[in-house]
C-alpha positions as CSV (number, residue, x, y, z in Angstrom):
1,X,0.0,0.0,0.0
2,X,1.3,3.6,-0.7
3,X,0.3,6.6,1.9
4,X,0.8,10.1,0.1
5,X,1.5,12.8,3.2
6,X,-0.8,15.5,2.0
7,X,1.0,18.6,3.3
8,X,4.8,18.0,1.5
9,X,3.4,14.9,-0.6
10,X,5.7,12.3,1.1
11,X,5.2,9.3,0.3
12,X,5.7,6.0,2.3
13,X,5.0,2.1,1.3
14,X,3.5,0.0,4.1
15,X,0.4,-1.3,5.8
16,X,-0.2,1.4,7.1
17,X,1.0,4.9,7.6
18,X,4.1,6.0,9.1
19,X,3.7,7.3,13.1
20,X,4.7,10.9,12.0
21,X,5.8,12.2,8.2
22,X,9.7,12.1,7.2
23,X,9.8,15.2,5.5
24,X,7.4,17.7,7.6
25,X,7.5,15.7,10.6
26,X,3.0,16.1,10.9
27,X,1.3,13.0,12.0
28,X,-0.1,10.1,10.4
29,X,-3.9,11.6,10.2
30,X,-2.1,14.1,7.4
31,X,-1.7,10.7,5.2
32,X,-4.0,9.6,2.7
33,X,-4.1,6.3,0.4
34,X,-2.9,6.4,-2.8
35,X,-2.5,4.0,-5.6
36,X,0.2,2.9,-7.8
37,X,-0.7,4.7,-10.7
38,X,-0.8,8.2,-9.0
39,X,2.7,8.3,-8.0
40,X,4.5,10.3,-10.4
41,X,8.3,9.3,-8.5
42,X,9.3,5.5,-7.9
43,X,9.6,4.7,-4.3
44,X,13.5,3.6,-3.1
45,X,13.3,2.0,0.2
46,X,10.3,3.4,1.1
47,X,11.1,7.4,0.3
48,X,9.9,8.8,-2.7
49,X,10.6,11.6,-4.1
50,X,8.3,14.6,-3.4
51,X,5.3,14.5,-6.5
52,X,5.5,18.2,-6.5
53,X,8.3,21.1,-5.9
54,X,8.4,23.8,-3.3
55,X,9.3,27.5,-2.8
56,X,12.5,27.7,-1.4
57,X,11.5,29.0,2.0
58,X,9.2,26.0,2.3
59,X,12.4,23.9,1.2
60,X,14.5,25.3,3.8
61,X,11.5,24.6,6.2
62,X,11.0,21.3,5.6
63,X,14.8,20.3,5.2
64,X,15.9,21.9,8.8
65,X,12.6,20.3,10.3
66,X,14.1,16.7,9.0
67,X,17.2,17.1,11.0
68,X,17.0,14.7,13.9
69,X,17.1,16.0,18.0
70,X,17.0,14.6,21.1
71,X,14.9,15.4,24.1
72,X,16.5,16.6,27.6
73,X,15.8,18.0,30.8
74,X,18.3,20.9,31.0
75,X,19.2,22.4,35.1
76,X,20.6,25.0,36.6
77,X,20.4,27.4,39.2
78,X,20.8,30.8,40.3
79,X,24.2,32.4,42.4
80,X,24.4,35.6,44.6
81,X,26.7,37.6,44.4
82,X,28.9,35.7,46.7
83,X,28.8,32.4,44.7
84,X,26.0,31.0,47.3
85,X,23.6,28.4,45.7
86,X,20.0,29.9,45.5
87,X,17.2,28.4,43.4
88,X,16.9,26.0,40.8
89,X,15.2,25.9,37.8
90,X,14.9,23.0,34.7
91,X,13.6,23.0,31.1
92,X,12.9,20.7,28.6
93,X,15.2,21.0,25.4
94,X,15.9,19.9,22.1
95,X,19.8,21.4,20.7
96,X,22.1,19.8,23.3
97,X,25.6,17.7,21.3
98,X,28.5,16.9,21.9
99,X,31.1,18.5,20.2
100,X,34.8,18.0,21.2
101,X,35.8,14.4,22.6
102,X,39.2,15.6,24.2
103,X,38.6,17.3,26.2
104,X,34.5,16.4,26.6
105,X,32.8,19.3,25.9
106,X,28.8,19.7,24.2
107,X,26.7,22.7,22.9
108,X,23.1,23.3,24.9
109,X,20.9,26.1,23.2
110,X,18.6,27.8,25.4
111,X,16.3,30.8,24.8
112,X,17.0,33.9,26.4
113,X,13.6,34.6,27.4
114,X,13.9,30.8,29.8
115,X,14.8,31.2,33.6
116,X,17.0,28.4,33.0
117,X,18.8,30.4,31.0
118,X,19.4,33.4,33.3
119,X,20.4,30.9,36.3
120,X,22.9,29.3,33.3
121,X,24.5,32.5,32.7
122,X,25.2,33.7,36.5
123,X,25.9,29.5,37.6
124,X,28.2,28.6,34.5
125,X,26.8,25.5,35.3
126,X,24.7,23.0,33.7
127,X,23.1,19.6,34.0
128,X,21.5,17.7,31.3
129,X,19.5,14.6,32.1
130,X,18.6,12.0,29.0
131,X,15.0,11.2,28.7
132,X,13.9,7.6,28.0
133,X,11.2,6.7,25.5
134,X,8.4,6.7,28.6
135,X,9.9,10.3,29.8
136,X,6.5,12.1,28.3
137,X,5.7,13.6,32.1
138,X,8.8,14.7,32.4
139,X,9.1,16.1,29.1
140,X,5.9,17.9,29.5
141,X,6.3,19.2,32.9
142,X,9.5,21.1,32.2
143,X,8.2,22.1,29.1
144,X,5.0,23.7,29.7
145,X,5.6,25.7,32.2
146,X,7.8,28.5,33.6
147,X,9.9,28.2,36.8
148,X,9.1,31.7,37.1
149,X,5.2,30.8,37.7
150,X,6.3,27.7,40.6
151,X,8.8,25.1,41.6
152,X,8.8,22.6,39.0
153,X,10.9,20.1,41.3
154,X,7.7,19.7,43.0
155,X,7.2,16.0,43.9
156,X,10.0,14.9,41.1
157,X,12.6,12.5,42.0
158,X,15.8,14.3,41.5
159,X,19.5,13.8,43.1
160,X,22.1,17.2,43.5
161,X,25.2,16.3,41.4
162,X,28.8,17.3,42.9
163,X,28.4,20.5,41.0
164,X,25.2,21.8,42.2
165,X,22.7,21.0,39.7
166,X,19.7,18.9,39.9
167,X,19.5,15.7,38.0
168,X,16.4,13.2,37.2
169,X,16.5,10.1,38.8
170,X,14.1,9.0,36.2
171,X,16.6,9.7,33.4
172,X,18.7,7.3,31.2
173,X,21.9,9.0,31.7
174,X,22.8,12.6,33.4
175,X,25.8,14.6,32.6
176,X,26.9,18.0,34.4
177,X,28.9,20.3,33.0
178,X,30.8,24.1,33.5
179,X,30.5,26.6,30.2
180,X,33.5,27.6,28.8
181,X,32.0,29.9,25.9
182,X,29.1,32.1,25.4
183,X,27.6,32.3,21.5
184,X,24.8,34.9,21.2
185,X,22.5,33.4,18.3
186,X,19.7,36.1,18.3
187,X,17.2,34.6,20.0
188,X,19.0,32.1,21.9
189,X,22.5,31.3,23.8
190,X,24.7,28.7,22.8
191,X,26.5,27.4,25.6
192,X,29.6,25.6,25.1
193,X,30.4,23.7,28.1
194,X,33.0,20.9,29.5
195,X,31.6,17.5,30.7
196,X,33.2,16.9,34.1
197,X,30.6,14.4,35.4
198,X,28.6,11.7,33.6
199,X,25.6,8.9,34.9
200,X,24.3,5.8,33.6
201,X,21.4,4.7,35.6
202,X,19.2,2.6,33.1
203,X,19.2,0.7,29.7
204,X,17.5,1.6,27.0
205,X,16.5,3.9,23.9
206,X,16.9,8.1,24.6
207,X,13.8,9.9,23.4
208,X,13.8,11.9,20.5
209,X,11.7,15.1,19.6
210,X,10.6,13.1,17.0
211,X,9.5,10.3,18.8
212,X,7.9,12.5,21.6
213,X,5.8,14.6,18.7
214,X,4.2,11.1,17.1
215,X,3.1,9.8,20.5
216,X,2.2,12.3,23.1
């Protein structure tokens, strides 16, 4: 059976549908069926060609939208002016990577307009926490919401790491880490940042945005 994705006109060979599109990442209710004869493209291992061309801006869209992201719990917290420990504050992100292997080091985007972004910029330090496939409560909790409107460690089971920040007992694996550059990229921060802790405390597969998106 062929399933034609009727916003970018992906199309995908299968029983049924695919979970969420390749190209524009919408879900499988965007898909209808189609028959052999009304695909214009051959299929190759089950991507095909899109049946009809876009604008460039839709293009661009669609071809930064494919690129694949996981999903974390980013921590911090806030300093005084004598280095004392204050509150603490988490997020849910997407643009966290390594970057260097030698020494350690990984790239966390956050938006400047985010608490946790304030308390990353006065700490230097940051905790990221690797959500598992069945991490959609977490996910949505620190991504709803703003610390600036309650605690969001509320009732969460969390450990402090030897650097301060708050990890999720819940995660896959944490890691903490102190920035060592500042990128301003408009809207956001890009925080470059040395690993100097790591934690695996379960097996199993990360969640990606992806995954999250098809089945929240």
């Amino acid at each position: 059976m062929l399933w034609e994705c009727t916003v970018c006109h992906y199309v995908h060979k299968g029983d049924a549908p695919p979970s969420i599109c390749l190209l524009c990442k919408n879900d499988s209710t965007y898909f209808v069926k189609v028959e052999e004869g009304e695909v214009a493209q051959p299929i190759v291992s089950g991507v095909n060609q899109i049946l009809s061309p876009l604008d460039p801006v839709d293009a661009m869209t669609k071809a930064v939208t494919s690129l694949t992201y996981g999903l974390f719990i980013v921590t911090s917290f806030d300093m005084d002016g004598d280095g004392n420990r204050l509150r603490d504050n988490g997020q849910t992100a997407n643009a966290c990577f390594q970057i260097t292997s030698e020494p350690v080091q990984i790239a966390v985007a956050l938006n400047k307009k985010n608490l946790t972004h304030d308390y990353v910029q006065r700490s230097g330090k940051i905790g990221i926490s690797v959500l598992h496939q069945q991490g959609h409560t977490l996910a949505a909790r620190f991504g709803y919401s703003s610390g600036r409107d309650g605690d969001k460690f509320a009732g969460a089971a969390v450990h402090r790491g030897r650097s301060g920040v708050l990890l999720m007992n819940e995660a896959l694996t944490t890691l903490q880490a102190d920035v060592v550059q500042k990128v301003d990229a408009g809207t956001h921060t890009l925080f470059l940042a040395e690993v100097t802790a790591g934690e695996v405390l379960f097996e199993g597969e990360p969640m990606t945005y992806a995954f999250y998106r098809a089945t929240r």
